[in-house]
C-alpha positions as CSV (number, residue, x, y, z in Angstrom):
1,X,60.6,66.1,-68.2
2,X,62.1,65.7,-64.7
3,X,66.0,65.0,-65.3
4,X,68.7,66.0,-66.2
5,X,69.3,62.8,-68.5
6,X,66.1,63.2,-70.7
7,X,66.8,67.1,-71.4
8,X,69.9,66.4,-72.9
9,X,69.0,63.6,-74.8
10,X,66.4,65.5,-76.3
11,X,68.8,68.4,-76.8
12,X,71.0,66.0,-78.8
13,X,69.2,63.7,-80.6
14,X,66.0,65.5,-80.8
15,X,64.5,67.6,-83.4
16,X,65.2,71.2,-83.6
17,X,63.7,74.7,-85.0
18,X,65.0,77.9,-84.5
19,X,63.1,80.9,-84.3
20,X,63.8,84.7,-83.6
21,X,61.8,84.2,-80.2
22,X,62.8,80.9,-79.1
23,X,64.1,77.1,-79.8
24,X,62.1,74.1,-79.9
25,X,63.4,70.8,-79.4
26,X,61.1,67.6,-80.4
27,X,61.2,63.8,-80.0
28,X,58.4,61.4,-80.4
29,X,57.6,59.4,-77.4
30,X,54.1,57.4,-76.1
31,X,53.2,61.0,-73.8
32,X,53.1,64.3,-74.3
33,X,55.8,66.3,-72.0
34,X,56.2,70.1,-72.2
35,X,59.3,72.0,-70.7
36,X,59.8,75.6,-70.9
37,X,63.2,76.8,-70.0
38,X,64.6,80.4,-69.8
39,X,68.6,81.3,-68.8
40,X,70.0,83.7,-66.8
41,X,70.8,85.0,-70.6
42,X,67.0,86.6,-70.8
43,X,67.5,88.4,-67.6
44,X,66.5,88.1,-64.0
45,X,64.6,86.3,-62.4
46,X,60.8,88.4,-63.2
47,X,62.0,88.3,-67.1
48,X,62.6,84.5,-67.2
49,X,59.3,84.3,-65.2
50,X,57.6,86.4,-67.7
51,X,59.3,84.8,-71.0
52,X,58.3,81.4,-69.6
53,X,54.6,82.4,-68.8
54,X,54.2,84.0,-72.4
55,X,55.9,80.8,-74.0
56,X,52.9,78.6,-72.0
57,X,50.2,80.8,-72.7
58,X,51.2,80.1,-76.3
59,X,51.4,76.2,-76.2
60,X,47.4,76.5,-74.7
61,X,46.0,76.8,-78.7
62,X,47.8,74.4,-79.4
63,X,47.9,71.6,-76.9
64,X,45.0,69.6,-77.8
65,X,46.7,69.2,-81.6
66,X,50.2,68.3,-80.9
67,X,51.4,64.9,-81.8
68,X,52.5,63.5,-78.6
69,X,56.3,63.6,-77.3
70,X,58.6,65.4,-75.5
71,X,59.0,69.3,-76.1
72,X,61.4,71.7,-74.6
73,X,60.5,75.8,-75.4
74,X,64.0,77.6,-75.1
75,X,63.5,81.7,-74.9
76,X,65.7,84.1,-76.6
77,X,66.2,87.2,-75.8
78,X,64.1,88.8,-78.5
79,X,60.8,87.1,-76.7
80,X,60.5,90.8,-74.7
81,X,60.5,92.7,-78.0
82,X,58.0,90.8,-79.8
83,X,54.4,91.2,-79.4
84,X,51.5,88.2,-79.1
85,X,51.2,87.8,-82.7
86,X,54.4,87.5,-83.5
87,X,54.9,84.9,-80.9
88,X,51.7,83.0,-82.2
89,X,53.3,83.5,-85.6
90,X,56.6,81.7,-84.9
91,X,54.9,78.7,-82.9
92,X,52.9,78.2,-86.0
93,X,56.0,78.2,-88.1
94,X,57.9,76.0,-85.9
95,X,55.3,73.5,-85.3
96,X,55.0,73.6,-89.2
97,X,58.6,72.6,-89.3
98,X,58.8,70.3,-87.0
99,X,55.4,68.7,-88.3
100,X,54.0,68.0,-85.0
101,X,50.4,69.4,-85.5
102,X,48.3,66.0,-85.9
């Protein structure tokens, strides 16, 4: 996702699932497209960095089994409280959800 223009219309008209970690936003296109974001909300600039890297080192087990589209990964603040598991725990719900696992 490079513009402006796509993220919103993905923000809009785009699936969505809410979790206690983070928000993921869907739409079905012919590629897959992965976009992490963090706001100044999470913290400064190492936290962001730090929510965003734990968010992509998530996505890894479960790359090869997404359907393919466009995904944006939106941290919460509650991403530095939880551990791994927990993390792992609420992709699998969301992707549940969102039924994007092929």
């Amino acid at each position: 996702l490079n513009s402006q223009k796509e993220f919103n219309k993905l923000y809009k008209s785009g699936k969505s699932w809410h979790t206690p970690t983070f928000v993921a936003f869907f739409m079905p296109k012919n590629d897959l497209k992965l976009a992490f974001v963090a706001s100044k909300k999470i913290g400064n600039a190492v936290f962001r960095a730090k929510a965003k890297r734990r968010l992509r080192a998530c996505i890894l087990d479960y790359e090869d089994r997404l359907k393919e589209g466009s995904y944006i990964f939106v941290a919460k603040n509650l991403i530095h409280e939880k551990n791994f598991q927990d993390l792992k725990r609420d992709f699998n719900f969301a992707f549940k959800r969102l039924e994007v696992l092929k």
